[in-house]
C-alpha positions in Angstrom: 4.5 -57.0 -16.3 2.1 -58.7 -18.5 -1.0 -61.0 -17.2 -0.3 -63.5 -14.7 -0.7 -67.0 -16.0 -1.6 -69.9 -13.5 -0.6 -72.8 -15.8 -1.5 -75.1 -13.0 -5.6 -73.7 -13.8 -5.2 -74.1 -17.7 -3.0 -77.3 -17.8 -5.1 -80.0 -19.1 -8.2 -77.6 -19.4 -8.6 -79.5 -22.8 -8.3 -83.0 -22.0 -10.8 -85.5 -21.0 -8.5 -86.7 -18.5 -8.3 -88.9 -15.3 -9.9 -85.9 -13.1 -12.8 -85.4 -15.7 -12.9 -89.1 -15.9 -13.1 -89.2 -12.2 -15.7 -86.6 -11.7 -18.1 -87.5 -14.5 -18.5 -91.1 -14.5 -19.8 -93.6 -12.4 -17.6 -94.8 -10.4 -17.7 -98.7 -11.3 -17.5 -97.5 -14.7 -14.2 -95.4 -14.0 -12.5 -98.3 -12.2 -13.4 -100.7 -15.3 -12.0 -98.1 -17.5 -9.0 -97.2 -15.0 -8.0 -101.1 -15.1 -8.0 -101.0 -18.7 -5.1 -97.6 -18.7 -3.2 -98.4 -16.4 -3.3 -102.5 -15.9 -3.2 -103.5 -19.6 -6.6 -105.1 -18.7 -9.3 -105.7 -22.1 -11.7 -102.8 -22.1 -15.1 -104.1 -21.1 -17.6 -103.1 -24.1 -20.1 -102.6 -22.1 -19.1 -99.3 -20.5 -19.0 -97.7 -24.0 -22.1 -96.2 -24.3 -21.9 -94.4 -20.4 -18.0 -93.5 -21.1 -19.0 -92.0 -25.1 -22.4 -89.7 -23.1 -19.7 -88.5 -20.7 -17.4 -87.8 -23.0 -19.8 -85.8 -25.2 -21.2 -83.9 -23.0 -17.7 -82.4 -21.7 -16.9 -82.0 -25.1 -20.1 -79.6 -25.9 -19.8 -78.1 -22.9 -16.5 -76.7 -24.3 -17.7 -75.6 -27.5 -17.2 -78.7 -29.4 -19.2 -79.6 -32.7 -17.6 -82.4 -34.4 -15.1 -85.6 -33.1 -12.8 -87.7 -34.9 -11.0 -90.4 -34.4 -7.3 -89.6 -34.8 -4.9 -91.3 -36.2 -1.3 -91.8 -37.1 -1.0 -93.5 -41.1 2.0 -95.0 -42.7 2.2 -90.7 -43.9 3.9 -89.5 -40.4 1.8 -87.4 -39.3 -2.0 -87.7 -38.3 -5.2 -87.8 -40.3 -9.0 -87.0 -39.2 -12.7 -87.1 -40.3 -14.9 -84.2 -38.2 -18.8 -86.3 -37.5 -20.8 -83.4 -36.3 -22.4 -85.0 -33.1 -26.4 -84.1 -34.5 -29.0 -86.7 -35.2 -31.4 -86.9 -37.5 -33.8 -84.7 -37.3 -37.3 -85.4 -35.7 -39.9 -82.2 -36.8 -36.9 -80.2 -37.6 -34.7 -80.2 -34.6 -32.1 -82.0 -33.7 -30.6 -83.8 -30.8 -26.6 -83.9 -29.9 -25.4 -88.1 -29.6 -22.4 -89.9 -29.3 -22.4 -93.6 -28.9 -20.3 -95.7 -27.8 -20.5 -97.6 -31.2 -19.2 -94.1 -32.6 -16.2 -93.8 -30.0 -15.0 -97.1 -30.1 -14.6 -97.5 -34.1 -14.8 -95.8 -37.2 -14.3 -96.5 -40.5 -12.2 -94.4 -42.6 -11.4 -95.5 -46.5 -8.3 -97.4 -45.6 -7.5 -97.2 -49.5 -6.8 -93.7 -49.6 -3.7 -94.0 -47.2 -0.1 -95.5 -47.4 -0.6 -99.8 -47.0 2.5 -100.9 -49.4 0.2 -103.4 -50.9 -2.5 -104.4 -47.8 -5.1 -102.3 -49.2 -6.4 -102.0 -53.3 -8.4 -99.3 -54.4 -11.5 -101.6 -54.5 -10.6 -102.7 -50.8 -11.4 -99.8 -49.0 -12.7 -100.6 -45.9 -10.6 -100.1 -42.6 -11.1 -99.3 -39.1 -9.7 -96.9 -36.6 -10.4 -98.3 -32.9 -10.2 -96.5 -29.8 -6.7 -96.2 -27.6 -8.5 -95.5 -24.1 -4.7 -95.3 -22.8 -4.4 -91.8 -24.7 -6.8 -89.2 -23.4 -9.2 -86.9 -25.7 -8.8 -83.8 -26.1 -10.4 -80.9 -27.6 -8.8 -79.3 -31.0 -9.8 -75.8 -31.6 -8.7 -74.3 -34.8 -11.0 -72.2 -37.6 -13.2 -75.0 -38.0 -14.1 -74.1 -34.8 -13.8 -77.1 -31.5 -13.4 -80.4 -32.2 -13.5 -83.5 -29.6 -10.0 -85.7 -31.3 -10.3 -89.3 -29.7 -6.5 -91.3 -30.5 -7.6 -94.1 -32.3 -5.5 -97.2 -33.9 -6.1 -97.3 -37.6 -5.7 -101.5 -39.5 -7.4 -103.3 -42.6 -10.3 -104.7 -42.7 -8.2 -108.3 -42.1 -7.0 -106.5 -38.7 -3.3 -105.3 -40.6 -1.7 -102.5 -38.8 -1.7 -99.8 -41.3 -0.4 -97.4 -38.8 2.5 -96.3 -36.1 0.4 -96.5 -33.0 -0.7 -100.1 -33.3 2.6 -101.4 -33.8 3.5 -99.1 -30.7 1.5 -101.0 -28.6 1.7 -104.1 -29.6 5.9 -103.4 -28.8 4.5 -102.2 -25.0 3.1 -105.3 -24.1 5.7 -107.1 -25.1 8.4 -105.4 -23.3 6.3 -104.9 -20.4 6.1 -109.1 -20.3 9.8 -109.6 -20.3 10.9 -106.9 -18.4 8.2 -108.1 -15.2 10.3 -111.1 -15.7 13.7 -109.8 -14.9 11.8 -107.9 -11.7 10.7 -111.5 -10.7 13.6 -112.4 -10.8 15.3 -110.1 -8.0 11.9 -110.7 -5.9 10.2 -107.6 -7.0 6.4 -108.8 -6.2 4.9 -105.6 -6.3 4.9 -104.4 -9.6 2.1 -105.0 -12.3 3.3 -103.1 -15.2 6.4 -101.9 -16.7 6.3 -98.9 -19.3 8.6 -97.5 -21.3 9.3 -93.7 -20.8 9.8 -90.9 -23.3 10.4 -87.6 -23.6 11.4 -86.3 -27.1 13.1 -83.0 -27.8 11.8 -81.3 -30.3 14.3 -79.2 -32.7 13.1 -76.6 -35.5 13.7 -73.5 -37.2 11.3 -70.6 -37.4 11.6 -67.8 -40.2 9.6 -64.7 -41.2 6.4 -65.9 -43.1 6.0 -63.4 -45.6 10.1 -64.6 -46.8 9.1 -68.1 -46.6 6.0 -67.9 -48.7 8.9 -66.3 -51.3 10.4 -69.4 -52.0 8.8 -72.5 -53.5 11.7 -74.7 -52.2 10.5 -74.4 -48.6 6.9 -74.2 -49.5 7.0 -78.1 -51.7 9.9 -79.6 -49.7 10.1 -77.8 -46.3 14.0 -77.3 -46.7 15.9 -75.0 -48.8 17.3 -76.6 -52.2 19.1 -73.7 -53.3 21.2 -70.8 -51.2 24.7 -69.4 -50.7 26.3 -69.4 -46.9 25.7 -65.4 -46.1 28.9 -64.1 -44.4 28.0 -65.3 -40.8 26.8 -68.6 -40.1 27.2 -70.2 -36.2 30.8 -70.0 -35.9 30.5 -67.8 -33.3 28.4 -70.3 -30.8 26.0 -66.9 -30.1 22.9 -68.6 -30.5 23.0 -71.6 -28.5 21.8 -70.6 -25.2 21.8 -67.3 -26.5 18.8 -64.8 -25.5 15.6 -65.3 -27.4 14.3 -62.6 -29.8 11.1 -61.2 -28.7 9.1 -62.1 -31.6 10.4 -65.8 -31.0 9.9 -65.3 -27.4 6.4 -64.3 -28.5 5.7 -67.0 -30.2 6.6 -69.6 -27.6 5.0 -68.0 -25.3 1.9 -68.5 -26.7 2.9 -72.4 -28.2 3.5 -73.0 -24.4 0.0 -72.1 -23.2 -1.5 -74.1 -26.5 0.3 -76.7 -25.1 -0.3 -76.7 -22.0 -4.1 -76.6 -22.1 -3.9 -80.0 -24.3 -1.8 -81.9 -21.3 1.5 -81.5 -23.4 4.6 -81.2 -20.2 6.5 -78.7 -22.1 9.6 -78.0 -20.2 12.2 -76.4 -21.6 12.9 -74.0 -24.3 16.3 -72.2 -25.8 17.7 -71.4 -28.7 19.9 -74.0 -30.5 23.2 -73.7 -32.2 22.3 -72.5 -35.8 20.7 -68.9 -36.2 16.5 -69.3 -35.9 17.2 -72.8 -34.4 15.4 -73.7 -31.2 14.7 -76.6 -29.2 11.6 -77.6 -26.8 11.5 -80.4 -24.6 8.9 -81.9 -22.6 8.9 -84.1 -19.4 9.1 -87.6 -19.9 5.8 -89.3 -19.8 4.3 -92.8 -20.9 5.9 -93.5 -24.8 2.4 -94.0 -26.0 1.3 -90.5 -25.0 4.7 -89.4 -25.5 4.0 -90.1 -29.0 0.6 -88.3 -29.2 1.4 -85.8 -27.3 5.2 -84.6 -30.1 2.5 -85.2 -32.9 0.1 -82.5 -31.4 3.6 -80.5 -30.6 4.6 -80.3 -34.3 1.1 -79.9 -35.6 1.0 -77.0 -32.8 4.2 -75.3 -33.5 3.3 -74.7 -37.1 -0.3 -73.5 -36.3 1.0 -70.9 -33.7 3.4 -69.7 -35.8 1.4 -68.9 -38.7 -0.7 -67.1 -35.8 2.4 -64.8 -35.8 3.1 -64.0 -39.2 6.1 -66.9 -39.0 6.7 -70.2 -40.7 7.7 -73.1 -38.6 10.2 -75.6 -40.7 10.5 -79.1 -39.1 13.1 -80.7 -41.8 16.0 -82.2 -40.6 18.0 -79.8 -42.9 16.2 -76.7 -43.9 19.7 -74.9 -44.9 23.0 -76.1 -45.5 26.0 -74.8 -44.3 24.7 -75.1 -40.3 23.0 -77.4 -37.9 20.0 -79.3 -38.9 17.5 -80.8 -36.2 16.6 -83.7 -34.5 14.6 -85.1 -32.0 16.6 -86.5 -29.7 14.4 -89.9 -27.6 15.1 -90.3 -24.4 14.0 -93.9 -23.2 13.8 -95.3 -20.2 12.1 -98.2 -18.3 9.8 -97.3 -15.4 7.3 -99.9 -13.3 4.1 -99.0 -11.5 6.1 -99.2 -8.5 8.7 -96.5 -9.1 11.4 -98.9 -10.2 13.8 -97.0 -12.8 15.0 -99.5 -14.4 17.9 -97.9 -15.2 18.9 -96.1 -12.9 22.2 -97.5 -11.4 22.5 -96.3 -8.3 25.2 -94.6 -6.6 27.6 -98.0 -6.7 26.3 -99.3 -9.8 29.0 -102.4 -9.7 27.1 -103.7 -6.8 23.4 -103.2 -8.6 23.3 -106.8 -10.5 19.5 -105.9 -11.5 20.9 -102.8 -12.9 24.2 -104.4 -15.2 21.7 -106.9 -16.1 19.7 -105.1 -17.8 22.4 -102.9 -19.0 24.2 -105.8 -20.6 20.1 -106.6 -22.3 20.6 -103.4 -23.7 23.9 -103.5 -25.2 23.5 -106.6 -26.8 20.2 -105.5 -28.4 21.8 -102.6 -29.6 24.6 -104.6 -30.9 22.6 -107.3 -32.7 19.9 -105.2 -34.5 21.9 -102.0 -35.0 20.1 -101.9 -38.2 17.1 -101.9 -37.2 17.5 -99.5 -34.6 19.5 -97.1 -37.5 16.4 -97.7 -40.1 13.8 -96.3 -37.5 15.8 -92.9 -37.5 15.7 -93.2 -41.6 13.7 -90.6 -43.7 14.9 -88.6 -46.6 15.5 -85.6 -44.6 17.9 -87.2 -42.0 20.0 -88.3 -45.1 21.4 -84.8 -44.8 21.8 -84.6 -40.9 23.6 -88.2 -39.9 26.9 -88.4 -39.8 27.6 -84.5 -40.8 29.7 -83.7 -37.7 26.3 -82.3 -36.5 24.4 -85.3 -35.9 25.1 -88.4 -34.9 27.1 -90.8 -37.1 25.3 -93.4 -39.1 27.0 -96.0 -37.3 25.4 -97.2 -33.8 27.1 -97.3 -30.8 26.5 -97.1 -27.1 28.0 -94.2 -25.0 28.0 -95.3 -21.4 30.1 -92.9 -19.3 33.5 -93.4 -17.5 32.1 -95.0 -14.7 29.9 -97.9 -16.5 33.0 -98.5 -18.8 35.0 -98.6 -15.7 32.7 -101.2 -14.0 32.0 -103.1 -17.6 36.1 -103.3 -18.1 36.7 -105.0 -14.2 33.8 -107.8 -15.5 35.2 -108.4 -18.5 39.1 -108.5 -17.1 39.0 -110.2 -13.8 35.7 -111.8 -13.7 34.3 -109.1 -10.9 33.4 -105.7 -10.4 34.7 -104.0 -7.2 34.0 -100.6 -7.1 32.5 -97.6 -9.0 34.3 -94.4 -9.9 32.8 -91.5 -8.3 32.5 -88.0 -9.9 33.9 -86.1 -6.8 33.5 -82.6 -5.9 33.4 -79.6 -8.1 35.4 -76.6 -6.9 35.4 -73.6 -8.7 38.1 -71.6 -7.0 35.5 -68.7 -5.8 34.6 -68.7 -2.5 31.0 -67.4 -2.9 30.2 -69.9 -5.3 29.1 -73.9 -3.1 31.3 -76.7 -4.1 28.8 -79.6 -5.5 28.9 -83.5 -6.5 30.0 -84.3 -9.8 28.1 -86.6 -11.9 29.5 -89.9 -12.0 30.3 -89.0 -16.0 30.6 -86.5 -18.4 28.0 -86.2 -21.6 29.4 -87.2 -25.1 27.1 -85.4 -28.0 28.7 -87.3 -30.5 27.0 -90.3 -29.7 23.7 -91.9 -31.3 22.7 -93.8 -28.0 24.2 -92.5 -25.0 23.6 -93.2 -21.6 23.0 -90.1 -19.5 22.3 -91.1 -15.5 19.2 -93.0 -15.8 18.1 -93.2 -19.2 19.2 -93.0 -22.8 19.2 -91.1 -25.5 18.8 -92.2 -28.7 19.8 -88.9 -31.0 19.7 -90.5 -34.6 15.5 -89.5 -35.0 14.6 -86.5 -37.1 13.0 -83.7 -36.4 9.5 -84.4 -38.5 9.5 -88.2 -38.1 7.1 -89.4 -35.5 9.0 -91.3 -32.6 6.4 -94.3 -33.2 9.0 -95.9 -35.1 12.2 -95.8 -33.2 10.1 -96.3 -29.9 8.5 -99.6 -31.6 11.9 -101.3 -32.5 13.3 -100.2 -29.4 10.8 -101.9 -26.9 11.0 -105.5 -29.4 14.9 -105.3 -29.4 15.2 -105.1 -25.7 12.4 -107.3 -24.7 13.7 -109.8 -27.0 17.0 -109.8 -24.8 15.3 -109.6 -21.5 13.3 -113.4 -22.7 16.6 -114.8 -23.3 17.6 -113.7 -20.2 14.7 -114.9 -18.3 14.4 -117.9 -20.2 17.8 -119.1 -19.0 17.9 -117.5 -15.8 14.7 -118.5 -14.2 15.8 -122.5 -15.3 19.5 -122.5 -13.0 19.9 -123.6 -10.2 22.2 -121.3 -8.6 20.9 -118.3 -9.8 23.6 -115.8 -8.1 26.2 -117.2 -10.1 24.2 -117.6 -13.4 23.3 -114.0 -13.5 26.7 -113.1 -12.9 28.4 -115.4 -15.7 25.6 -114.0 -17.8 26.4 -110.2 -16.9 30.1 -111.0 -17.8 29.6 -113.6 -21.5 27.2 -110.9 -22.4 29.3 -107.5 -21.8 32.0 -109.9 -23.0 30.5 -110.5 -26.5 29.0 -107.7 -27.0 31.1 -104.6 -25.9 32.4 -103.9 -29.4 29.2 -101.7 -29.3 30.5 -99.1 -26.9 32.1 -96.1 -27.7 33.3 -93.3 -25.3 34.8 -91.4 -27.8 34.6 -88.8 -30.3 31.6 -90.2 -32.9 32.4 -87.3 -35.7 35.6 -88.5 -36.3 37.7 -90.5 -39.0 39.1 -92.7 -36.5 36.1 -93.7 -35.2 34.9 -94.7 -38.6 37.7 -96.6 -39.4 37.3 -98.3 -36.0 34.1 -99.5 -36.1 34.3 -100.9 -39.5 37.3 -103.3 -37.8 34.9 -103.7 -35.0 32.4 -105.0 -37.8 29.6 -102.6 -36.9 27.6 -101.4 -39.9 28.0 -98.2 -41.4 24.4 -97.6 -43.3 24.5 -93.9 -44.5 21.5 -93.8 -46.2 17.5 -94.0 -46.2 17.6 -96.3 -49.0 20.1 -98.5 -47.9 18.6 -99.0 -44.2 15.2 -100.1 -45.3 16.3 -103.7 -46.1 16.9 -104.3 -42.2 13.3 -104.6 -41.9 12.8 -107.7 -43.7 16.0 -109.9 -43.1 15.5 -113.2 -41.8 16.3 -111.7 -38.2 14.0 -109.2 -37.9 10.9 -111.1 -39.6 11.4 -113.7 -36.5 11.8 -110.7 -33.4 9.2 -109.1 -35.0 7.0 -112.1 -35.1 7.9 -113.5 -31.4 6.8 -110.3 -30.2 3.6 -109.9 -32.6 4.8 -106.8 -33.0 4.5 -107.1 -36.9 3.4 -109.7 -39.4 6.3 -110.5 -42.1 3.2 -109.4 -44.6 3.1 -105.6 -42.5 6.9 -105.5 -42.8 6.8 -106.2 -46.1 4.3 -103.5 -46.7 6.7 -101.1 -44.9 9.1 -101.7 -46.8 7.2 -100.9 -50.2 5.6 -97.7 -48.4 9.2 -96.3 -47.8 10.7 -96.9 -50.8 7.6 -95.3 -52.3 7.8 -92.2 -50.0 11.9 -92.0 -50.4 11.1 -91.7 -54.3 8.1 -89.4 -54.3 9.8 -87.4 -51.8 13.2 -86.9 -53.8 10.6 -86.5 -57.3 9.3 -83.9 -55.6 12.7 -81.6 -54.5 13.9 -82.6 -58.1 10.9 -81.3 -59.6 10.9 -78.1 -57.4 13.9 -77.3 -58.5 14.0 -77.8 -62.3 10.9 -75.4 -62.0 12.7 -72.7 -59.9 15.9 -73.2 -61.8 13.9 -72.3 -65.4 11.3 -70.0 -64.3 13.2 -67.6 -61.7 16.7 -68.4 -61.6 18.0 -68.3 -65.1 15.5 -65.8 -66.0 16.7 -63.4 -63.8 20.9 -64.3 -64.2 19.5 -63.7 -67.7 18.4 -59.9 -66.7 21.3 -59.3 -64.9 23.5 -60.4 -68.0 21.8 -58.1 -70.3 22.1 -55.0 -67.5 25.3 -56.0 -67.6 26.4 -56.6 -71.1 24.4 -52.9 -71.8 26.4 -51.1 -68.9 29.5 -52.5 -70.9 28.3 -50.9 -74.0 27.4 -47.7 -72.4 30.8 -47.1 -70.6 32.7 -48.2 -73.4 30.6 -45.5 -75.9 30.5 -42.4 -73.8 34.0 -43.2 -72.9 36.4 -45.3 -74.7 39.3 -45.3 -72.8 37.4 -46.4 -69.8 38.9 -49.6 -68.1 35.9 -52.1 -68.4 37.9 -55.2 -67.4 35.6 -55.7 -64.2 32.4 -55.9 -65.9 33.9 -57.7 -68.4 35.3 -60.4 -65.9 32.1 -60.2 -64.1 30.1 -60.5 -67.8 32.3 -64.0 -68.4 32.3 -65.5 -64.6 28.8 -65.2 -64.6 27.9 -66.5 -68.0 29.6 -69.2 -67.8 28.3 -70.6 -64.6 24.8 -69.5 -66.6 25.7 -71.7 -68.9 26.5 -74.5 -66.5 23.0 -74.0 -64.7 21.7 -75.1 -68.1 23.2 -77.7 -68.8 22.4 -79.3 -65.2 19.5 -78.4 -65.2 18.6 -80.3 -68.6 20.7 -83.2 -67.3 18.6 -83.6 -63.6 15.1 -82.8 -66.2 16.5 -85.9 -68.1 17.4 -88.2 -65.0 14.1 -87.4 -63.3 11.6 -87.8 -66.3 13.7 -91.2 -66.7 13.1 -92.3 -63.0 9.7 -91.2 -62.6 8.9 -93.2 -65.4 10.2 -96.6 -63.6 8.1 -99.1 -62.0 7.9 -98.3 -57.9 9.6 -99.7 -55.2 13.5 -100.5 -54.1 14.9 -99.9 -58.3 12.9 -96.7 -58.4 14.5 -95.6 -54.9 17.5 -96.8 -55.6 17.8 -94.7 -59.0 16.2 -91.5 -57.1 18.9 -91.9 -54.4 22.4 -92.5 -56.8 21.2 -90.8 -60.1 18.6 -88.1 -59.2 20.4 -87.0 -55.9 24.0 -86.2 -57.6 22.3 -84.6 -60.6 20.5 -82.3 -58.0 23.5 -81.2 -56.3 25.3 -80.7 -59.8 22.6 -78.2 -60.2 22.8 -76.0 -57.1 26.4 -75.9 -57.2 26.8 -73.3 -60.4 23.3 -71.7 -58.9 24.8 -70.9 -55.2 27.8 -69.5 -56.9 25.4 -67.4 -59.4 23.8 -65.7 -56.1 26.6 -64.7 -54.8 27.5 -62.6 -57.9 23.8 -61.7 -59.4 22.6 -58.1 -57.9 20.4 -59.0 -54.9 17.6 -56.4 -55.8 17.3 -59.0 -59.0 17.8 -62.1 -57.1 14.1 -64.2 -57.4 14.4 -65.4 -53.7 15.2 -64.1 -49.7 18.6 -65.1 -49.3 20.0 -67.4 -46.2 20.7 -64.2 -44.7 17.3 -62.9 -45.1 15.6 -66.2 -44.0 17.8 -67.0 -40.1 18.8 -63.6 -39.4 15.7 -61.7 -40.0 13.2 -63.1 -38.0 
């Protein structure tokens, strides 16, 4: 057996959390502090300085040197600047300080980072402020230990020119509205309502020494080029499957990395395409929820290098099988211990409960696009809608049973009972007959309701969850204020929530879908249902900036139309660079390894040709000669691509930026690109491996 681990000792060892907090400061200090995480309440300034000495003394205690304020730019994934925490020196020593000037704001060049127009090179200045609601931690890499304090990140005019601001500016707002709807049943007792999210995390791992063999997955993180090897999944042996020891290796130690940051990692298994896996954490707080999958990501790939592997985190690293996601479960959940939705065992008679549950559906229903352009990024492009993935078309599974109770509303006016899942018998005696749930899960679908939460599936695997969690908390508060506005004006309010329950399902139900999402009839079905179909990065970003979302956004003072317009400008930018970049990476494989070597082989062959056909010249050749031709030709097609996706990139690099640039990158540079690896994945299959310039798909997800 190999050491016993107590993760109980060495969970959190890393995190200046509530029992540090606790034992190190002064007690009026903690409860001003406490107020602030876990009421909402403004942080009082004045407990900076006691709060930043506590703080750095833990921190040294551990080994630290440096903190930084960390942050989550408009780039998707964090930044930081290491302060050593030495003075100046005073007759050449020096003594360690923190203020609580230096952990409350920094000032990073806010220039230097995505803004979409907020910020000019000769307006540099920004600030990164400090989230008290997400603990510290300690970061310990070759640098050596590192004190990271979650900051925001805005402009000098206050501009949110990051995901976390945005985040909680969407928290407050649904925590307003949804308090509300409690008032409204005669909940009294609860301060604070917080969304809940626990995201699971999909990616691939493959041998390092193969990865660093292929620019493709070096530049883009995916594979541009590579033919299917003979098995793929089709056999449904990974999923579940046992874990590899060198895999089961690796997580072990990403587990205790985790762990010691305050990271809930749960669960882990293999997923359904070969070197696919999957961890999931418990649900927590979406603000730390957030933190918490950006230090997972940043983690996996460290560990894994650790262990001679590379992790990939793009949505579609190989084509032919499964890509990844990050699948968001949400859910509402107040100080109390109200679930918010959770319906109960007779959920027809929960009114709260369908209340909210018809909030939700009409959300979904009217800003579908938003909701589907918080899942958009270029590498999700190649996941939605791939009988994978979700579709690109949102919907709302529910279950049987919610159907059942939404279909008795919206026929007859009342709801009278609730289907039951019964008992499960297996037919062997030994095994204990159990309750059913209520429903069965559907996979297919892009928000599904599973018990007591849902799951939004449409997120990929490298974005942050910032996004979809930000639009999801506006959408739904949004429909909770409408509610309340109405509801806490009538006069009979039994009766108006009811009506309201019913017009609501009753408008809105062409949302739900029970059925098979991957299918043809579903697409044709929604688009007479007149739910939008948006099946591409490029052509979701315009939901941000409609009339309709520049006015929820506002209400909520969740965003400025001047920071959605800049989000708008930094994803058009990122969609081009991103596809400039894959295009580029594979004009410069394509010339320098790929034809060169189908040249080499050619000339082996053409030689071998010569060679038979001269020592003996009755010798049937027609093979080689076949083989010579077949492989020539497609040679010849490479070239030809490859000069017509040269010509189409030099020609859209060279445009002006934003939505013309993306556009052209997205219906011009995309095709060309696939016209290119077409004739190359053909070429592999038929150029002798030993001269082949790159580790096959078979190499890369079978030996690991």
């Amino acid at each position: 057996m190999s050491e016993v681990v107590s993760v109980s000792e060495m969970f959190g060892k890393d995190v200046f959390n509530d029992a540090v907090m606790k034992d190190r400061l002064p007690k009026s200090v903690y409860k001003k502090l406490k107020k602030t995480i876990e009421d909402g309440a403004e942080l009082d300034p004045s407990i900076a300085d006691v709060v930043a000495h506590a703080m750095k003394d833990w921190a040294i205690e551990h080994g630290a040197t440096h903190f930084t304020h960390w942050f989550q730019p408009l780039t998707g994934v964090t930044a930081e600047k290491h302060d050593s925490f030495i003075s100046a020196p005073v007759d050449g020593k020096v003594i360690m300080e923190f203020s609580g000037k230096e952990l409350i704001k920094g000032e990073p060049d806010a220039s230097s980072f995505p803004s979409g127009g907020l910020r000019a090179t000769f307006e540099a200045r920004g600030y990164t402020v400090w989230d008290c609601t997400s603990p510290a931690f300690l970061k310990e890499d070759a640098i050596g230990v590192t004190l990271c304090i979650p900051t925001s990140f805005c402009s000098y005019k206050g501009e949110a020119l990051d995901k976390k601001t945005p985040l909680l500016r969407s928290m407050q707002a649904v925590n307003e509205q949804a308090l509300r709807i409690l008032r409204l049943f005669g909940n009294t007792t609860a301060k604070r309502v917080v969304p809940s999210v626990g995201p699971e995390q999909e990616y691939f791992i493959v041998d390092r020494a193969k990865y660093l063999q292929r620019k493709d997955l070096i530049y883009t993180g995916r594979t541009l080029f590579g033919a299917m090897p003979p098995k793929g999944q089709e056999m449904d042996d990974h999923y579940f499957g046992v874990i590899r020891e060198r895999i089961g290796s690796y997580m072990n130690d990403l587990n205790k990395e985790l762990w010691k940051l305050g990271v809930p990692a749960k669960t882990q298994h293999n997923e359904v395409a070969p070197a696919q896996h999957e961890l999931a954490p418990i649900y927590e707080g979406v603000n730390q929820s957030v933190d918490h999958n950006q230090i997972v990501m940043e983690t996996m790939k460290k560990v894994a290098e650790r262990h001679g592997l590379a992790c990939l985190l793009h949505e579609k690293p190989f084509a032919g099988v499964n890509g990844s996601g990050k699948h968001n479960n949400w859910s509402l959940t107040a100080d109390d211990g109200t679930n918010l939705m959770n319906p109960g065992d007779t959920p027809h008679e929960n009114i709260q409960f369908l209340l909210v549950l018809a909030c939700i559906i009409k959300a979904v229903d009217i800003h579908a696009d938003l909701l589907r352009e918080s899942a958009s990024n270029v590498g999700n492009d190649h996941r939605l809608g791939a009988n994978e993935a979700p579709p690109a078309i949102i919907s709302i599974f529910l279950g049987e049973q919610l159907e059942d109770v939404i279909d008795q509303l919206c026929d007859t006016g009342e709801a009278t009972h609730s289907k039951q899942g019964g008992t499960l018998k297996t037919g062997v005696d030994i095994l204990p007959d159990f309750d059913k749930d209520a429903t069965d899960r559907n996979r297919t679908s892009p928000f599904a309701f599973t018990g007591n939460k849902f799951e939004f599936r449409m997120v990929g695997s490298s974005d942050s969850i910032a996004s979809a969690n930000t639009v999801l908390n506006t959408i739904i508060a949004e429909a909770f204020k409408e509610a309340a506005d109405k509801l806490e004006k009538a006069d009979n309010f039994d009766m108006a929530v009811h009506d309201m329950i019913k017009e609501t399902l009753a408008a809105h139900k062409r949302v739900v879908f029970n059925g098979n999402g991957y299918s043809d009839e579903w697409v044709a079905e929604a688009e007479r249902r007149g739910l939008p179909n948006i099946k591409s990065m490029v052509d979701a970003i315009p939901a941000l900036i409609t009339d309709k979302a520049v006015k929820l956004f506002e209400e909520f003072g969740v965003f400025t139309k001047t920071e959605l317009e800049s989000r708008v400008e930094v994803e058009y930018e990122g969609y081009a660079k991103a596809i400039n970049i894959e295009a580029k990476t594979m004009i410069d494989m394509a010339g320098k390894q790929i034809i060169p070597a189908v040249i080499k082989y050619t000339t082996a062959l053409a030689a071998s040709i010569s060679a038979v056909k001269s020592a003996c010249p009755e010798a049937d050749v027609s093979t080689q000669t076949e083989l010579l031709l077949e492989t020539s030709d497609l040679l010849a097609e490479t070239k030809l691509a490859l000069a017509k996706l040269t010509e189409i990139t030099e020609k859209s690099a060279a445009m002006d930026g934003g939505k013309d640039q993306a556009v052209a990158y997205h219906e011009e540079v995309v095709p060309a690109m696939a016209a290119l690896r077409t004739p190359v994945d053909k070429l592999e299959m038929l150029v002798d491996k030993d001269l082949w310039p790159m580790p096959s798909y078979g190499d890369l997800i079978f030996e690991v």
